[in-house]
N, C-alpha and C positions, 0 to 999 in steps of 0.2 A: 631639702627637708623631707624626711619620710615620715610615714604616717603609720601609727602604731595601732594594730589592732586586737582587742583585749578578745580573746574567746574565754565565753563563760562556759562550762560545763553544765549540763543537765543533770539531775538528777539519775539514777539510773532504776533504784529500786522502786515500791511504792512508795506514793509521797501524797499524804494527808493535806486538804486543802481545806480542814474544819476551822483555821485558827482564821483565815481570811474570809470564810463564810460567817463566823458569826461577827467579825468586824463589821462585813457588810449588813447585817442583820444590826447589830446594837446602832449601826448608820441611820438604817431606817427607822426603829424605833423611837430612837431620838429626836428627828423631824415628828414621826407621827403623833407625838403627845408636849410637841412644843408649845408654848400660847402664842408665838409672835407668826399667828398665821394667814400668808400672802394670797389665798383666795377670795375674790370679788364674784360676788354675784351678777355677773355685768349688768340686764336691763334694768334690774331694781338699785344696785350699786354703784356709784362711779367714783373714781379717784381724780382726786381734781388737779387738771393739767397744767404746766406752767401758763402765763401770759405771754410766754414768747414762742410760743409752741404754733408751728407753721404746716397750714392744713390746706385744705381746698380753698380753691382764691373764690374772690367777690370783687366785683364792679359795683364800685357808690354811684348814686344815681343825683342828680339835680332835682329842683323841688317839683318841677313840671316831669318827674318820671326818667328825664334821657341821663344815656350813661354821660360823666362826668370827663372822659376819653375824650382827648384830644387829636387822636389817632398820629399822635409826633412821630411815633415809629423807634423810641427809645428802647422800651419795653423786649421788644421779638431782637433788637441788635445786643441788649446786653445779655440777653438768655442765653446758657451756657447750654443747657442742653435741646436749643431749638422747638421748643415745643410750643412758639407764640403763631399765630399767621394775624397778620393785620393788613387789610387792604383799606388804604383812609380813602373818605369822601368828602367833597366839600357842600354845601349848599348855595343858593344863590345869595347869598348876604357874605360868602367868602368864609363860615365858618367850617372848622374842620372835625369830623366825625365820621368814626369807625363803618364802614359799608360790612366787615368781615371783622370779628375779634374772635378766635377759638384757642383754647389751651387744649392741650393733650395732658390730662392728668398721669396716663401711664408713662411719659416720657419726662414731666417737668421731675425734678430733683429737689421741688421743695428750698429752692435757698433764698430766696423772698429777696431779690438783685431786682424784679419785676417792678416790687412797691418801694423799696428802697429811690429807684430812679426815675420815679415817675412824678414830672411837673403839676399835674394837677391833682395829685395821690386819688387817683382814682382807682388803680388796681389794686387790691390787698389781698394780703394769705389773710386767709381766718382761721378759725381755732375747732374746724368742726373735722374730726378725724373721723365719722363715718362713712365711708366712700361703696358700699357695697352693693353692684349692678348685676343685672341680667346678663348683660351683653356687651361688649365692647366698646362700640360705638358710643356708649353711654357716657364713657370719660373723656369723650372732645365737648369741651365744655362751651359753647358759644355765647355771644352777648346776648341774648335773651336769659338763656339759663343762669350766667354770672350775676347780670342785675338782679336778679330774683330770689340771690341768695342775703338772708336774713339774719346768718350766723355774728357772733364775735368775731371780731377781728384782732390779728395779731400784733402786741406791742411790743417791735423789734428793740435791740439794744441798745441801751443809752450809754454814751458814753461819759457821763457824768456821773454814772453812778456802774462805775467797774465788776463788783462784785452781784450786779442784777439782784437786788434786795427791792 
C-alpha cells in the first residue's frame, strides 16, 4: 500500500487575510455581549459541586475524640497510587489503632477505593476542594490533621439509582 501525499500550493501573490480577521472579530464579539455568561466571582460566589465530588479526605472520629481507624491495613493495600503509610498499634486491651496514618495529597488520585473499602468507614473523601499551601510538606496529611477536618463528606455512587439523580 503506498501512501499518497496531497501537496497544497501556496498562494504566490499578495493574499488578504481581512476576511479571517473579522471572522475572528465577529467571534469575539459575540461572546462579548452574550447573556449566558461563565464568570464567578469566586470568594463571594460559588457554584455548587456535585455530592459525589471527591476532595481532600477526613478521618471520622468516635464520641471520646479517637480516630474511628482500625489500622487493618486495607486502605494503603488497595491504593493505587501509594500514597497511604499506616504503621498499626495495638493497646493493652488488644485493640488495634493507627501509631502512623499520612496521606500524600500530592500523589493520591482522588479515586475514593480508600473509603469505599474501608471496614469501619472511617476514612472519607470530603467535598472541600480548597487545597492551597505554603509548602509542600503541607499536603502529607497525618492523623491529627485528617481528624480535624470538619468538611462534607463525599456521597459515592449508588448503584440503585444509575443515573446519580
Amino acid at each position: 500500500m503506498t501512501i499518497k501525499v496531497k501537496v497544497l500550493e501556496r498562494p504566490v501573490g499578495e493574499v488578504s487575510y481581512l476576511r479571517a480577521t473579522v471572522k475572528g472579530l465577529a467571534l469575539t464579539f459575540k461572546h462579548l455581549v452574550d447573556p449566558h455568561k461563565v464568570t464567578v466571582q469566586y470568594p463571594e460566589e460559588r457554584w455548587d459541586i456535585s455530592p459525589r465530588w471527591r476532595g481532600t479526605h477526613r478521618m471520622l472520629t468516635t464520641e471520646d475524640g479517637k480516630a474511628k481507624c482500625v489500622a487493618c491495613g486495607l486502605c494503603p493495600t488497595v491504593c493505587p497510587a501509594n500514597c497511604i503509610k499506616l504503621v498499626p498499634g495495638e493497646d493493652e486491651d488488644g485493640n488495634r489503632y493507627p501509631l502512623v496514618f499520612e496521606i500524600d495529597e500530592f500523589r493520591c488520585i482522588f479515586c475514593g477505593y480508600c473509603q469505599e473499602v474501608c471496614p469501619e468507614e472511617a476514612i472519607h473523601v470530603g467535598r472541600h476542594y480548597e487545597n492551597a499551601e505554603y509548602s509542600r510538606d503541607r499536603f502529607v496529611y497525618d492523623l491529627e490533621r485528617l481528624t480535624s477536618q470538619s468538611h462534607a463528606v463525599c456521597e459515592m455512587w449508588d448503584p440503585a439509582d444509575p443515573k446519580g439523580e
